[in-house]
Structure formats: structure tokens, C-alpha cells
PyMOL Python script that loads the backbone (N, CA, C, O; Angstrom):
from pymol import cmd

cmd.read_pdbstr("""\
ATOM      1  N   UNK A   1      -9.703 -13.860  -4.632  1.00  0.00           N
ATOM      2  CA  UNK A   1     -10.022 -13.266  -3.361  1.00  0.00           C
ATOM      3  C   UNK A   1     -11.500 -12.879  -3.368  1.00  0.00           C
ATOM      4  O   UNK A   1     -11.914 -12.327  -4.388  1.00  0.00           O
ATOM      5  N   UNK A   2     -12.333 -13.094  -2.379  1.00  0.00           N
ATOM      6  CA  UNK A   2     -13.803 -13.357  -2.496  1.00  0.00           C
ATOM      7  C   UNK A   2     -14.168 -11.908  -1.803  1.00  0.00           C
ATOM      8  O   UNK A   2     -14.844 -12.149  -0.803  1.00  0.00           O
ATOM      9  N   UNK A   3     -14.000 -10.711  -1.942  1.00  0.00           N
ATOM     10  CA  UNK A   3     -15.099  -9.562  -0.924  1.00  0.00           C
ATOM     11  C   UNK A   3     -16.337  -9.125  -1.272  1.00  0.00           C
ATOM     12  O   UNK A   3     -16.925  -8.990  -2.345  1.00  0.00           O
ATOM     13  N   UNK A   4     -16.596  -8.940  -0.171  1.00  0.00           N
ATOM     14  CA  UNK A   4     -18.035  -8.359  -0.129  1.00  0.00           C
ATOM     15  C   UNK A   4     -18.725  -7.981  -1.054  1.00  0.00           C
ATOM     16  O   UNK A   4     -18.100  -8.432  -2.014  1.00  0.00           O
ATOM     17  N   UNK A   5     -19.697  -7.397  -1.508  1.00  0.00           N
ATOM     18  CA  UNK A   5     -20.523  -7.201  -2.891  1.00  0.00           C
ATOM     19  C   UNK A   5     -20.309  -5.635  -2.391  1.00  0.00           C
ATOM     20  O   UNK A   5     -19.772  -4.749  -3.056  1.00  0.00           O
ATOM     21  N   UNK A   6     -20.679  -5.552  -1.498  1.00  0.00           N
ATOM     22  CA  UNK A   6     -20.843  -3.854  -1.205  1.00  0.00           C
ATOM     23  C   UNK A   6     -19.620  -3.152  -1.170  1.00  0.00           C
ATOM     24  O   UNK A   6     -19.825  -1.940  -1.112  1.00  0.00           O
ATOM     25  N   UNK A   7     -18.231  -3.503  -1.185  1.00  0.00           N
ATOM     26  CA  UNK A   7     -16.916  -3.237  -1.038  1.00  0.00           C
ATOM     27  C   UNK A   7     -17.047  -2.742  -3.043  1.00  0.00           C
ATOM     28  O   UNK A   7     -16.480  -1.813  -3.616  1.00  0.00           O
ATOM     29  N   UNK A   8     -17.778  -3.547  -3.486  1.00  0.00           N
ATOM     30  CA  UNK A   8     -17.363  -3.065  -5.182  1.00  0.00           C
ATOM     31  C   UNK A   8     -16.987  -2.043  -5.714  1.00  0.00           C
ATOM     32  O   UNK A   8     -16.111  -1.988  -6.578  1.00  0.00           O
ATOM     33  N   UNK A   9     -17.822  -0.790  -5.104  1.00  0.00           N
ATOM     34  CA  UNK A   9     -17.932   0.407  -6.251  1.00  0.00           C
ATOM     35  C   UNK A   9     -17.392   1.457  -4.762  1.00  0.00           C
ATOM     36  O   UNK A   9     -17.525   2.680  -4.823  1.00  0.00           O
ATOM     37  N   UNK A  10     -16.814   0.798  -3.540  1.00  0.00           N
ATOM     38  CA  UNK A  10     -17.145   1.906  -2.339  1.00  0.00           C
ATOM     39  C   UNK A  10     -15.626   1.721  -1.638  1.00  0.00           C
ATOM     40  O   UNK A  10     -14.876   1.187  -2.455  1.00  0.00           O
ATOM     41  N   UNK A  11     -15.133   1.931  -0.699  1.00  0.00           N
ATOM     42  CA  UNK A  11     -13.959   1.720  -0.112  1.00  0.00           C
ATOM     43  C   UNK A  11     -14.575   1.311   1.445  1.00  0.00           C
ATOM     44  O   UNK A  11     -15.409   1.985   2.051  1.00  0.00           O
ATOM     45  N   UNK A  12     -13.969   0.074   1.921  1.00  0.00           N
ATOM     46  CA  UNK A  12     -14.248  -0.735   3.178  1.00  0.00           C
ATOM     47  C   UNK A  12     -14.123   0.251   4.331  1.00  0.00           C
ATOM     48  O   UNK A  12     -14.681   0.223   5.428  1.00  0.00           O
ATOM     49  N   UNK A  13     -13.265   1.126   3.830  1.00  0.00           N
ATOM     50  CA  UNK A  13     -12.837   1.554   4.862  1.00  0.00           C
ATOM     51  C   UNK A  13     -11.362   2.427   5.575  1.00  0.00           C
ATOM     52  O   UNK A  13     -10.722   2.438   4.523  1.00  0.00           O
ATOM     53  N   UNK A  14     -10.657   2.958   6.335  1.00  0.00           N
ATOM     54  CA  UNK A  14      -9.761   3.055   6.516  1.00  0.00           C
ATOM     55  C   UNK A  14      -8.826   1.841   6.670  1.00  0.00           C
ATOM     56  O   UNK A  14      -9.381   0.782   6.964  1.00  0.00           O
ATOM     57  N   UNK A  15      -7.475   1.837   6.512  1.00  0.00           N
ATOM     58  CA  UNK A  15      -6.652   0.484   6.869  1.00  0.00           C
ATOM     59  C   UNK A  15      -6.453   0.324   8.239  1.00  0.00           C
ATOM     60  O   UNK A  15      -5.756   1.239   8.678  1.00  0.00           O
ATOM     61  N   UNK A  16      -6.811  -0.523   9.126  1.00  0.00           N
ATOM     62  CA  UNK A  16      -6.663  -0.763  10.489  1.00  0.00           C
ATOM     63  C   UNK A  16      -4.837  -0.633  10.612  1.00  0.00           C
ATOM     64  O   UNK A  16      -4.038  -1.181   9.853  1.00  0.00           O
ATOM     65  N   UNK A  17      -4.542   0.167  11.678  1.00  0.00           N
ATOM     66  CA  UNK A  17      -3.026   0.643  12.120  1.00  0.00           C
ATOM     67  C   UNK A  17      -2.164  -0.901  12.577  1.00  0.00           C
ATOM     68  O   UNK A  17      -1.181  -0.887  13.317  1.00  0.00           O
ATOM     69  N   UNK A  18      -2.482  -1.592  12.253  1.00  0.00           N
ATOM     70  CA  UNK A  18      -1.777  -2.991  12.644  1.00  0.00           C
ATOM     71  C   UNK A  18      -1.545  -3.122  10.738  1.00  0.00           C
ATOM     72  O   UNK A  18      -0.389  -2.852  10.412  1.00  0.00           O
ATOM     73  N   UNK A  19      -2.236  -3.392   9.862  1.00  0.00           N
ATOM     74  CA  UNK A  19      -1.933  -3.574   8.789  1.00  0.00           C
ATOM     75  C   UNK A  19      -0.923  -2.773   8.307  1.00  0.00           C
ATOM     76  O   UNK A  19       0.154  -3.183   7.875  1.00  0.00           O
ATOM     77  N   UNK A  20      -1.419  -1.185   8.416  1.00  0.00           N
ATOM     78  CA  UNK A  20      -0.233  -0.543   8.083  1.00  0.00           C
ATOM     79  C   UNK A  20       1.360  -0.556   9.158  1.00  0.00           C
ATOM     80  O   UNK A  20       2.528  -0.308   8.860  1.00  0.00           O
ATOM     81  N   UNK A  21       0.974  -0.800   9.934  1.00  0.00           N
ATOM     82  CA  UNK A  21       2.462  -1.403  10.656  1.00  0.00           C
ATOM     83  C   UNK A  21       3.305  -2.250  10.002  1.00  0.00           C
ATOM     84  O   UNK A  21       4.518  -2.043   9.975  1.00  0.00           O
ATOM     85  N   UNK A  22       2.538  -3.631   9.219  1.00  0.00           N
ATOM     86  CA  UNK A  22       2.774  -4.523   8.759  1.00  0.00           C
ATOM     87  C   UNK A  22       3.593  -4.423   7.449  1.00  0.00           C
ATOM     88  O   UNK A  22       4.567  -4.972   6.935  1.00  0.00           O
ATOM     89  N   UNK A  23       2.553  -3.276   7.123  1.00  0.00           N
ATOM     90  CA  UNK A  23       3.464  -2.724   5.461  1.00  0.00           C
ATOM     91  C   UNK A  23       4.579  -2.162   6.101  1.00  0.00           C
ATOM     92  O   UNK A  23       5.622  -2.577   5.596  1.00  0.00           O
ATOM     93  N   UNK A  24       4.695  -1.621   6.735  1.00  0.00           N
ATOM     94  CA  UNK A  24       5.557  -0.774   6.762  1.00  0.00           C
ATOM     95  C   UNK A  24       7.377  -1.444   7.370  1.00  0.00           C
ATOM     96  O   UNK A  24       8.520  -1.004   7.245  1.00  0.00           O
ATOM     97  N   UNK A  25       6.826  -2.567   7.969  1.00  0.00           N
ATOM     98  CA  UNK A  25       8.073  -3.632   8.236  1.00  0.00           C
ATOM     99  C   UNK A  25       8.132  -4.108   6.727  1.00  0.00           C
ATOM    100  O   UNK A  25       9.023  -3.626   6.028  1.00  0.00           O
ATOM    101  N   UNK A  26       7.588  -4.671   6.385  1.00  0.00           N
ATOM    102  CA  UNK A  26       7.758  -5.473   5.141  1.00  0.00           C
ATOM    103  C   UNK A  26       8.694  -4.470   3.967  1.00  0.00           C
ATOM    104  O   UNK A  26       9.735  -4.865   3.443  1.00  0.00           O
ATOM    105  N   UNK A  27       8.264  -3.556   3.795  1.00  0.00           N
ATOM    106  CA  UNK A  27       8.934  -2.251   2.742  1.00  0.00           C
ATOM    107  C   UNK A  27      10.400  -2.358   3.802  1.00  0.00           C
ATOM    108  O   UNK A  27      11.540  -2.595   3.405  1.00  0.00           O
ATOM    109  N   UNK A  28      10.028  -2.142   5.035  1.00  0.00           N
ATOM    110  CA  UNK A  28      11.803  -2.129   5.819  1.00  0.00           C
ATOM    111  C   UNK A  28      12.618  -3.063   5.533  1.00  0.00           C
ATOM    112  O   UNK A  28      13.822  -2.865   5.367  1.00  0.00           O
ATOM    113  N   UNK A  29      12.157  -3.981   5.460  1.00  0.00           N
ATOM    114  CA  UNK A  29      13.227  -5.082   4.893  1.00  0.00           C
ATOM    115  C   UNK A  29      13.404  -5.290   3.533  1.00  0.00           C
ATOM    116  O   UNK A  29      14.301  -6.129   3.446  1.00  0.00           O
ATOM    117  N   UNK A  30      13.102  -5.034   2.641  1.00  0.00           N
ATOM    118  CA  UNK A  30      12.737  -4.619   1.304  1.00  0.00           C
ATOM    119  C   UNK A  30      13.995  -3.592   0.810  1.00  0.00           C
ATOM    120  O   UNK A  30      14.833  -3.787  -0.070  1.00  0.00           O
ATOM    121  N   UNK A  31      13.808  -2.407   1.722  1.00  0.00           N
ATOM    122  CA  UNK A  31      14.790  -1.502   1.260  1.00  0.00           C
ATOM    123  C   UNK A  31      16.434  -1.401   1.524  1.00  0.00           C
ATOM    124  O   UNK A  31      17.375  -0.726   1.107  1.00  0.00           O
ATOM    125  N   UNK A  32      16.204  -2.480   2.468  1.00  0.00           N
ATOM    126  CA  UNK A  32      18.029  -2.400   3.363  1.00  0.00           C
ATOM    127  C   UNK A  32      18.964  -3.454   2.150  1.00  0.00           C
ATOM    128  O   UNK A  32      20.189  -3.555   2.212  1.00  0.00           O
ATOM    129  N   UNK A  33      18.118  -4.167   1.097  1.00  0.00           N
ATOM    130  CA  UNK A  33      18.276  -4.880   0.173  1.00  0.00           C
ATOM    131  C   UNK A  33      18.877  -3.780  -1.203  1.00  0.00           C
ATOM    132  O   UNK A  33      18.874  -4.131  -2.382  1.00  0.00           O
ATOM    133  N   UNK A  34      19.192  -2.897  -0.875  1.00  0.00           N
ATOM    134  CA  UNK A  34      19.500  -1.615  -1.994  1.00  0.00           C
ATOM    135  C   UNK A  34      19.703  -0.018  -1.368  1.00  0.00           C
ATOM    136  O   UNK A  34      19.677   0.450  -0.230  1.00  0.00           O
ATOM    137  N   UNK A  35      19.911   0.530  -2.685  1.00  0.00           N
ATOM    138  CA  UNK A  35      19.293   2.121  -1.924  1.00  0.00           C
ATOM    139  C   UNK A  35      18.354   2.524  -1.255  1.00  0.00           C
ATOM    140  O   UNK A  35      17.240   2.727  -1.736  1.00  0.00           O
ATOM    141  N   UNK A  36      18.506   2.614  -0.640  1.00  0.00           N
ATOM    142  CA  UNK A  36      17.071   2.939   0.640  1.00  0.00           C
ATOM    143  C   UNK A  36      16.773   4.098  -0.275  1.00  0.00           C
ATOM    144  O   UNK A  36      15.878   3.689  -1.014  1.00  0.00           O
ATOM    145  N   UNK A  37      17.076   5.352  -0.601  1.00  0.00           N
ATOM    146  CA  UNK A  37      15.966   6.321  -0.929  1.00  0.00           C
ATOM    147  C   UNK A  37      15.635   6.435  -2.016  1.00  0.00           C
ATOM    148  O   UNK A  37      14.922   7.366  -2.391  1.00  0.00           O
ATOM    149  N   UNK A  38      16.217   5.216  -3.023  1.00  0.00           N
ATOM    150  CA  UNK A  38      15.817   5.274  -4.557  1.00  0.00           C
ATOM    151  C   UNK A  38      14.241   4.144  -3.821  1.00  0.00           C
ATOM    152  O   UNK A  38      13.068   4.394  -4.094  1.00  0.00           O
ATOM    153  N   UNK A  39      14.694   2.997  -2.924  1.00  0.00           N
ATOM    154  CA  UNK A  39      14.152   1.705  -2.932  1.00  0.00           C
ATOM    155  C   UNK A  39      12.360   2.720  -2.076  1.00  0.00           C
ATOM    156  O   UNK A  39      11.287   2.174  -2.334  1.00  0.00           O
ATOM    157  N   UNK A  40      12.335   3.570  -1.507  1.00  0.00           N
ATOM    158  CA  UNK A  40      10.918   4.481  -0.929  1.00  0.00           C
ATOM    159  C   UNK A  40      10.978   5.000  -1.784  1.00  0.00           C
ATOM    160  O   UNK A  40       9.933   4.660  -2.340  1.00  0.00           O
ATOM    161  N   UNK A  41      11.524   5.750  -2.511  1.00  0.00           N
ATOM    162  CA  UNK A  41      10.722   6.103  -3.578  1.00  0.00           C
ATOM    163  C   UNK A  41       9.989   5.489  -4.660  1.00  0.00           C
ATOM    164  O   UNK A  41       8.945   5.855  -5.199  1.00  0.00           O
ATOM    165  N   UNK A  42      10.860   4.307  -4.920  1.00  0.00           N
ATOM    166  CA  UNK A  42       9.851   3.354  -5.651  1.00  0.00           C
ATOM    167  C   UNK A  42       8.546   3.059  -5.272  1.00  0.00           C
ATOM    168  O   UNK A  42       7.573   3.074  -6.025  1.00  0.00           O
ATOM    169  N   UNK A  43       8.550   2.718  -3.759  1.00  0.00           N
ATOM    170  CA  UNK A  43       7.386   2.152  -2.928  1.00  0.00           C
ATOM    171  C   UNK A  43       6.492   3.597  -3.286  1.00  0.00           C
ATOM    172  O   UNK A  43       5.430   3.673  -3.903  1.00  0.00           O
ATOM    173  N   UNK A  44       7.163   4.509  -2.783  1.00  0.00           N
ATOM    174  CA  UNK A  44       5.849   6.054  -3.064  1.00  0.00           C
ATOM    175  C   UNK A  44       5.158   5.670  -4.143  1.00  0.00           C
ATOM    176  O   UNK A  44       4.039   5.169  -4.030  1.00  0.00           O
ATOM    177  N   UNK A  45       5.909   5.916  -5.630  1.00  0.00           N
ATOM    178  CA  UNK A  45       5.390   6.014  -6.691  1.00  0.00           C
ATOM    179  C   UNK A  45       4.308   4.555  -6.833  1.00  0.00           C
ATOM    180  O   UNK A  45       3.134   4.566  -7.203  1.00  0.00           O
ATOM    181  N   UNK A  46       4.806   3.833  -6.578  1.00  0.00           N
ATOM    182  CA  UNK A  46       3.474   2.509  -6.678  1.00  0.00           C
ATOM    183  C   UNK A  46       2.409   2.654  -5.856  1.00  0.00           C
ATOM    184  O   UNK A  46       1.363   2.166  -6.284  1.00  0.00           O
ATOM    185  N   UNK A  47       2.366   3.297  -4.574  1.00  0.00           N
ATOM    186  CA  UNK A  47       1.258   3.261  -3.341  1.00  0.00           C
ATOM    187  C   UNK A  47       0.748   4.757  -3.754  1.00  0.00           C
ATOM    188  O   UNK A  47      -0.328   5.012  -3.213  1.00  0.00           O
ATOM    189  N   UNK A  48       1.148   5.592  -4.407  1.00  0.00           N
ATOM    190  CA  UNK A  48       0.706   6.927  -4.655  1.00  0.00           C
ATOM    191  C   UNK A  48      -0.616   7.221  -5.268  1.00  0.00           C
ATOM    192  O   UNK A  48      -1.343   8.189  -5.042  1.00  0.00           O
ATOM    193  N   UNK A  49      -0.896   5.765  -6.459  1.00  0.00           N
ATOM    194  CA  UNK A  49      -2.102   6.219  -6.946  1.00  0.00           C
ATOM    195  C   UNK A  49      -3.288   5.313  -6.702  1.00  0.00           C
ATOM    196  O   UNK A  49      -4.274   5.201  -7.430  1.00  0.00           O
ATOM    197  N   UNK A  50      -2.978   4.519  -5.265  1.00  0.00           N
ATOM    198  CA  UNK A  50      -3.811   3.430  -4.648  1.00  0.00           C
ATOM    199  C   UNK A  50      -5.014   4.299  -4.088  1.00  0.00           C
ATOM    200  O   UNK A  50      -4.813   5.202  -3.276  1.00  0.00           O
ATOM    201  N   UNK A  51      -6.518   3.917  -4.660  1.00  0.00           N
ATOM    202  CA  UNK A  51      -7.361   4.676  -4.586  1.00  0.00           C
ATOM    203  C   UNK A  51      -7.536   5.784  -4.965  1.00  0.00           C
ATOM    204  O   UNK A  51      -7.949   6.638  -4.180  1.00  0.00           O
ATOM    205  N   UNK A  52      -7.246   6.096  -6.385  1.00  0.00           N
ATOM    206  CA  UNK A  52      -7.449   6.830  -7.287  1.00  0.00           C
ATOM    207  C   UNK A  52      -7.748   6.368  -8.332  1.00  0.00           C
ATOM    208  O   UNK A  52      -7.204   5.361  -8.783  1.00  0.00           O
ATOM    209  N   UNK A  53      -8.710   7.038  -8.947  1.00  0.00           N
ATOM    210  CA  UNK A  53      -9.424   6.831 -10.009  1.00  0.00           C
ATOM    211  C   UNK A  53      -8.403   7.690 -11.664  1.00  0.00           C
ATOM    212  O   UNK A  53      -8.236   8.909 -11.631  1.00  0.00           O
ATOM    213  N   UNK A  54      -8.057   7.170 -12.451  1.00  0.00           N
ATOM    214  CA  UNK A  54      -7.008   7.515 -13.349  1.00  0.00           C
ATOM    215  C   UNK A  54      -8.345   7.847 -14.753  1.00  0.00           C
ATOM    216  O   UNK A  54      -9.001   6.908 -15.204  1.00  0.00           O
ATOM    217  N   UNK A  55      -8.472   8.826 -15.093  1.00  0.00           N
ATOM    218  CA  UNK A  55      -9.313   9.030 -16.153  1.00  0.00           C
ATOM    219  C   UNK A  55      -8.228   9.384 -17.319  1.00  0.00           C
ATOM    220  O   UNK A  55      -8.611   9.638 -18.461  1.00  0.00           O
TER     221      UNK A  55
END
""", "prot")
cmd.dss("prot")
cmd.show_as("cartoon", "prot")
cmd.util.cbc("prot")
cmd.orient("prot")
């Protein structure tokens, strides 16, 4: 995946509300495949430390 040079060390930006719509169907169909509140919580714990820096 090819981005920007200036995206490197910085964040683009907020996520445009159509993308996160997008996630948010996609995880919906995802979870009706199991326990729904074990299957979001999984999703939490993976999206929880997106844009964080882990020292």
C-alpha cells in the first residue's frame, strides 16, 4: 500500500463517517456469526490500541 511520505510519522487525519459506517456493517455481519457480545468485544480489544503508541 503506497501513502503519502507525510502520513509517516503524523495521522492523515480523522476517518471520514462513510468509512466508519462501513466498519461498522462489516463487524455487523461478523458478529451475528457467534456471540454477539463476546464477538464486540473482541472487535474492542483489537481497535482499542489503533493509534497508540505501546512503549
Amino acid at each position: 500500500m503506497k501513502m503519502k511520505a507525510s502520513w509517516r510519522f503524523d495521522t492523515p487525519g480523522p476517518m471520514p463517517p462513510e468509512a466508519v459506517r462501513e466498519f461498522d456493517t462489516l463487524i455487523g455481519k461478523v458478529v451475528v456469526q457467534g456471540n454477539r457480545w463476546h464477538m464486540l468485544e473482541h472487535f474492542k480489544g483489537i481497535f482499542r490500541g489503533i493509534g497508540q503508541q505501546l512503549f
